[in-house]
C-alpha positions in Angstrom: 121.6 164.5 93.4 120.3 161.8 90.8 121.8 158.3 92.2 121.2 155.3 90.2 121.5 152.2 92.4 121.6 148.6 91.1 121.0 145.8 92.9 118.1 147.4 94.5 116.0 145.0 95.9 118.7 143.5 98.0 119.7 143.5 101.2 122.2 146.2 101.1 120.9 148.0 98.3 117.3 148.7 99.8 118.8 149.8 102.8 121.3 152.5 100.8 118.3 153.5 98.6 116.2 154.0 101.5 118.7 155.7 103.1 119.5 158.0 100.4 115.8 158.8 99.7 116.1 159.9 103.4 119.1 162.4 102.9 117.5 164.1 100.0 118.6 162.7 97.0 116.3 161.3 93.7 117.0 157.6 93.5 116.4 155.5 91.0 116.9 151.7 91.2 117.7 148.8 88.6 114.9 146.4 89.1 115.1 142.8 87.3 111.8 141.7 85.6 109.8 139.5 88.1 112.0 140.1 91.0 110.4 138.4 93.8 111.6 140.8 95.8 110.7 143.9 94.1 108.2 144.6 97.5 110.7 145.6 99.6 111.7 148.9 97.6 107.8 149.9 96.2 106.9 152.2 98.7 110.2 153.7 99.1 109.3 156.7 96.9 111.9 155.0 94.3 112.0 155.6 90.4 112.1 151.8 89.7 113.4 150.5 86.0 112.9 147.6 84.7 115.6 145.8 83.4 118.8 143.5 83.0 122.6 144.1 83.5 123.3 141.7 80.8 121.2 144.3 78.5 123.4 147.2 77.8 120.4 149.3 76.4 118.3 148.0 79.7 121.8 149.4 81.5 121.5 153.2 79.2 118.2 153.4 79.8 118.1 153.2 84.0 121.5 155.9 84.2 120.1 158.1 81.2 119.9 161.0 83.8 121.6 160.1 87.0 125.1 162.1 88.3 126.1 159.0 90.6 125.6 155.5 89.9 126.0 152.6 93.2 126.7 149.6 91.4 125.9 146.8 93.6 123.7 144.7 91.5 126.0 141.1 91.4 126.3 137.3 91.6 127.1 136.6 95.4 128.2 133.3 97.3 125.0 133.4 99.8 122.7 134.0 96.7 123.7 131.4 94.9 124.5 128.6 93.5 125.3 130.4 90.3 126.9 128.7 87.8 130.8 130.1 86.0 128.9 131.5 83.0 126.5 133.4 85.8 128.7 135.1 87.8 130.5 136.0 84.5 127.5 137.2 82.7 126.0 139.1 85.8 129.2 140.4 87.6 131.8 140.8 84.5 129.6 141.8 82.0 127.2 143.9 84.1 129.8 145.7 85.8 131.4 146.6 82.2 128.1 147.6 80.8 127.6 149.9 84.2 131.1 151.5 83.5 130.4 152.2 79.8 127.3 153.5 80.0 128.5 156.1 82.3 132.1 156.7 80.2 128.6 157.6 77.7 127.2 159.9 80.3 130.4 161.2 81.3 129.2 164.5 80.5 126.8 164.4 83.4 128.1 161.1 85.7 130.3 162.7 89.2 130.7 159.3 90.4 130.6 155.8 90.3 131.1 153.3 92.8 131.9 149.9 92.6 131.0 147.3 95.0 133.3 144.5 95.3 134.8 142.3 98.4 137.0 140.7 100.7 136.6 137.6 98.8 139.2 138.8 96.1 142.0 137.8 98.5 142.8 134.5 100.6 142.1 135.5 104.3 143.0 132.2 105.3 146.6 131.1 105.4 147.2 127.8 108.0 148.5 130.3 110.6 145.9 133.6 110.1 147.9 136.6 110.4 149.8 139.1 113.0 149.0 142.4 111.5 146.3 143.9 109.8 145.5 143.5 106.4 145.7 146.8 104.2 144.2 147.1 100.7 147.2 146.0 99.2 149.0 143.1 101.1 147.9 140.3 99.2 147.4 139.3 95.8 144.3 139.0 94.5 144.7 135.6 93.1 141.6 133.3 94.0 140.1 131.0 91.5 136.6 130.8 93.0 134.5 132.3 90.6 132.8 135.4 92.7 135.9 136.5 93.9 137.8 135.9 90.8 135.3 137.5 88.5 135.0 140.2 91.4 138.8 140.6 91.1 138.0 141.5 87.2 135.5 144.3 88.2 138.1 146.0 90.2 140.5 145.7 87.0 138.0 146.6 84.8 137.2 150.2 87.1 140.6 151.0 87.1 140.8 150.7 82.7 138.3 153.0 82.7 139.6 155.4 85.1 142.8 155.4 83.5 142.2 155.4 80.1 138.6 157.3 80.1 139.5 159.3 83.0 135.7 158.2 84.8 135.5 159.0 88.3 135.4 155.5 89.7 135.6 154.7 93.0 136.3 150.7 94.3 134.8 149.6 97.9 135.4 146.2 99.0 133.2 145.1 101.6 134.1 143.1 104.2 131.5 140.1 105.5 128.2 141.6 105.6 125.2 141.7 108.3 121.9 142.6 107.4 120.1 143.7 110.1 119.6 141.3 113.3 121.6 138.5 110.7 124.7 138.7 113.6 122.4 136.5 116.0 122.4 133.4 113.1 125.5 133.6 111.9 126.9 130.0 111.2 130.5 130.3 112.6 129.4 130.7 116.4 127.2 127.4 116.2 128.0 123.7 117.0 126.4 122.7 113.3 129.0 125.0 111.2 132.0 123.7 113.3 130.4 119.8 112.6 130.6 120.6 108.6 134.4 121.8 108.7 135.4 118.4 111.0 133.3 115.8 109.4 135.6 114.8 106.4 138.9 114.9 108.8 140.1 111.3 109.6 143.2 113.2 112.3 142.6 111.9 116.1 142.4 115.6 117.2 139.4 116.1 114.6 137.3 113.2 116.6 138.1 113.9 119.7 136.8 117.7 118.7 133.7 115.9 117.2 132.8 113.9 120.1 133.8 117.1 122.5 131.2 119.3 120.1 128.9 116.1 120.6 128.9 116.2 124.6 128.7 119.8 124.4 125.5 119.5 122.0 124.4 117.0 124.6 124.6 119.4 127.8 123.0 122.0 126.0 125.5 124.1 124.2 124.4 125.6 121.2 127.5 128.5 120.7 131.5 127.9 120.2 134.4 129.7 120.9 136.5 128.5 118.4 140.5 128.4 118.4 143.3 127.3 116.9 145.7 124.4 117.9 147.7 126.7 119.6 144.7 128.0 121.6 144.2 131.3 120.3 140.8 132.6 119.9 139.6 132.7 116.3 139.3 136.8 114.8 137.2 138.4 112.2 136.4 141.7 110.5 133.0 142.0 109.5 130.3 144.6 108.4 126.8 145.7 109.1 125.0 147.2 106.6 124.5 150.9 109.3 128.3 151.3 108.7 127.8 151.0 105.2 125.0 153.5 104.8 127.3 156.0 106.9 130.2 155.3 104.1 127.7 156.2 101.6 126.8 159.4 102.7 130.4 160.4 103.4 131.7 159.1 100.1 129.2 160.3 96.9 131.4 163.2 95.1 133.9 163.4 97.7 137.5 163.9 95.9 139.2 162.0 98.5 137.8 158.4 97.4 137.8 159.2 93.5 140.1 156.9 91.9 140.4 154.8 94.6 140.4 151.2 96.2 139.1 151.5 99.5 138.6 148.4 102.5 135.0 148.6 105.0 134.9 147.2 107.6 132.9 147.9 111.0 135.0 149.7 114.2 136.8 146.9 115.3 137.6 142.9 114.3 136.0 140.8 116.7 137.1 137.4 118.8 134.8 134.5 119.4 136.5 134.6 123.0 134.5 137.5 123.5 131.6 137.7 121.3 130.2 134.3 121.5 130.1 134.9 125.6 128.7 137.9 125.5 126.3 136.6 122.4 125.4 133.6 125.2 124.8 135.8 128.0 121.9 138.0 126.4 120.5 135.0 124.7 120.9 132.5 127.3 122.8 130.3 125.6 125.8 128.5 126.4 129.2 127.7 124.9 131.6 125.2 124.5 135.8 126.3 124.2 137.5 124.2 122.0 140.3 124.0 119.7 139.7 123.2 116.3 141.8 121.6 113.8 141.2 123.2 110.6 142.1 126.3 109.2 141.5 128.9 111.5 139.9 133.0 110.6 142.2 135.0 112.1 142.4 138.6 110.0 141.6 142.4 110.5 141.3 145.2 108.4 143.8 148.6 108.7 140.7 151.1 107.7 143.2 153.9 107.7 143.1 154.0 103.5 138.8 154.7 104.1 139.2 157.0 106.9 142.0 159.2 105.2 140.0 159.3 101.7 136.5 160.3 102.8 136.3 160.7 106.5 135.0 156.7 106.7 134.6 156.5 110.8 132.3 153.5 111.2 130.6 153.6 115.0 129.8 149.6 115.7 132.0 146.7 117.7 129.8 143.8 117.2 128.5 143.4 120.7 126.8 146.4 119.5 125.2 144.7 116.8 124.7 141.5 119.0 122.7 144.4 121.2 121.1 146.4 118.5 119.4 143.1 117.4 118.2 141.6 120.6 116.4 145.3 121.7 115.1 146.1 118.3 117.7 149.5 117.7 116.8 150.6 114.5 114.1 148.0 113.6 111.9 150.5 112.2 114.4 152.2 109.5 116.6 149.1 108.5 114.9 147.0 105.8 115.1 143.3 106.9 116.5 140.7 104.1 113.5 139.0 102.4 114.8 135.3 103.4 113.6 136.5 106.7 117.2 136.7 108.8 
């Protein structure tokens, strides 16, 4: 099959090029004039276009004979700073110049899918939640400006599957890994937990500070966070394997056409458990602490994915945390180009 993917020199999207290449298909990528990063995808074996999503003739021109288009090019929090008129010009307008190019090739175009996100939806109430979360249980109402103008991509998809009939099919990722990024990631550190207490004047935020502070002092790099009521911070994240095995599940399928669909790796994790076992392969050590700020405490029902298209993803993040630290996969996984 012909699969356009934009967004191609990303993190994600080199990997599902790559990935694609490797299962057979013709891949041609979306490639923004003077991407720096433009040497991660040369010698993929990729038809590479230049171009601009804000272009709708750059847009034509890339999809002019692909049967499945991966739409991940987009303004993202960790890319940033973007400004309102950015993430409107790149996500809004890209995504509706993606869509109706292909209502144009409708003739010939199987499948599109639409990346969006987690960020569409406020994960964090003062008290987390009790059960998981499906694709429907909350309103998409944020006001940041990538998940609000990402909220507008999934409206947009569903106009044009509606009115135009295009086989459109939504996926909202959760929080992403690249490969190896588990072993940095900001929430298990002392410096993260710092940022969210310094502008908190409450008793129980110093005390925290100066117990992160002796901590920091002994040693301890890692933190098993928790609420005021002492339970243990959870999470549902995603590594970027899982999303390559959605991918080849999902292209064409009739199950996911239509749909709105939540990824999400095997299971949510708790820093009660990760961070300790992230300490005892890197020989690290940990302080356990409750935090007063607004806890993460959510998890994904993946039932919606599984039932559509057969979505079965295979890794708990001590996997990953292993994976990383005795180089699984280091030689088919792209790296990100910031080096994480």
């Amino acid at each position: 099959m012909r699969v356009a993917v934009t967004g191609v020199t990303g993190r994600i999207g080199a990997n599902v090029a790559a990935d694609l290449i490797r299962r057979g298909h013709e891949v041609r990528g979306l490639l923004c004039r003077d991407d720096p990063a433009a040497a991660r995808v040369s010698g993929l074996g990729l038809d590479l276009v230049d171009g601009d999503l804000g272009r709708i003739d750059d847009v034509r021109g890339a999809l002019d004979t692909c049967e499945a288009v991966i739409h991940l090019g987009a303004a993202f929090q960790a890319g940033g700073p973007f400004t309102p008129e950015q993430y409107f010009d790149i996500n809004v307008k890209g995504t509706f110049h993606v869509l109706e190019v292909c209502r144009e090739y409708q003739h010939r175009v199987k499948h599109v899918v639409v990346t969006s996100t987690d960020a569409t939806v406020d994960k964090y109430p003062p008290g987390g939640f009790d059960a998981p979360l499906r694709e429907d249980s909350l309103p998409q109402d944020v006001t940041a400006w990538y998940g609000y103008t990402k909220t507008l991509c999934e409206h947009m998809a569903d106009r044009y599957l509606r009115a135009d009939r295009l086989p459109v099919t939504v996926l909202r990722f959760a929080y992403v890994w690249g490969p190896g990024e588990v072993l940095t990631f900001p929430q298990f550190r002392i410096p993260y937990f710092r940022g969210q207490l310094a502008t908190k004047s409450s008793g129980e935020a110093a005390a925290a500070r100066a117990a992160l502070d002796r901590a920091e002092s002994e040693g301890a790099t890692l933190v098993v966070a928790r609420d005021p009521a002492g339970r243990s911070w959870v999470k549902h994240a995603l590594e970027i394997r899982d999303i390559l095995h959605a991918y080849s599940r999902l292209l064409c399928h009739p199950g996911a056409l239509g749909r709105t669909l939540q990824l999400a790796s095997a299971e949510p994790f708790a820093w009660e458990t990760v961070v300790p076992h992230l300490g005892r392969r890197t020989g690290e050590t940990w302080v356990d602490l409750r935090l007063p700020i607004t806890p993460t405490h959510y998890w994904y029902d993946l039932s919606a994915a599984r039932n559509a298209f057969g979505y079965a993803p295979s890794l708990t993040v001590e996997q990953m945390i292993d994976d990383a630290l005795d180089g699984v996969d280091s030689g088919s996984l792209i790296p990100n180009y910031s080096g994480t």
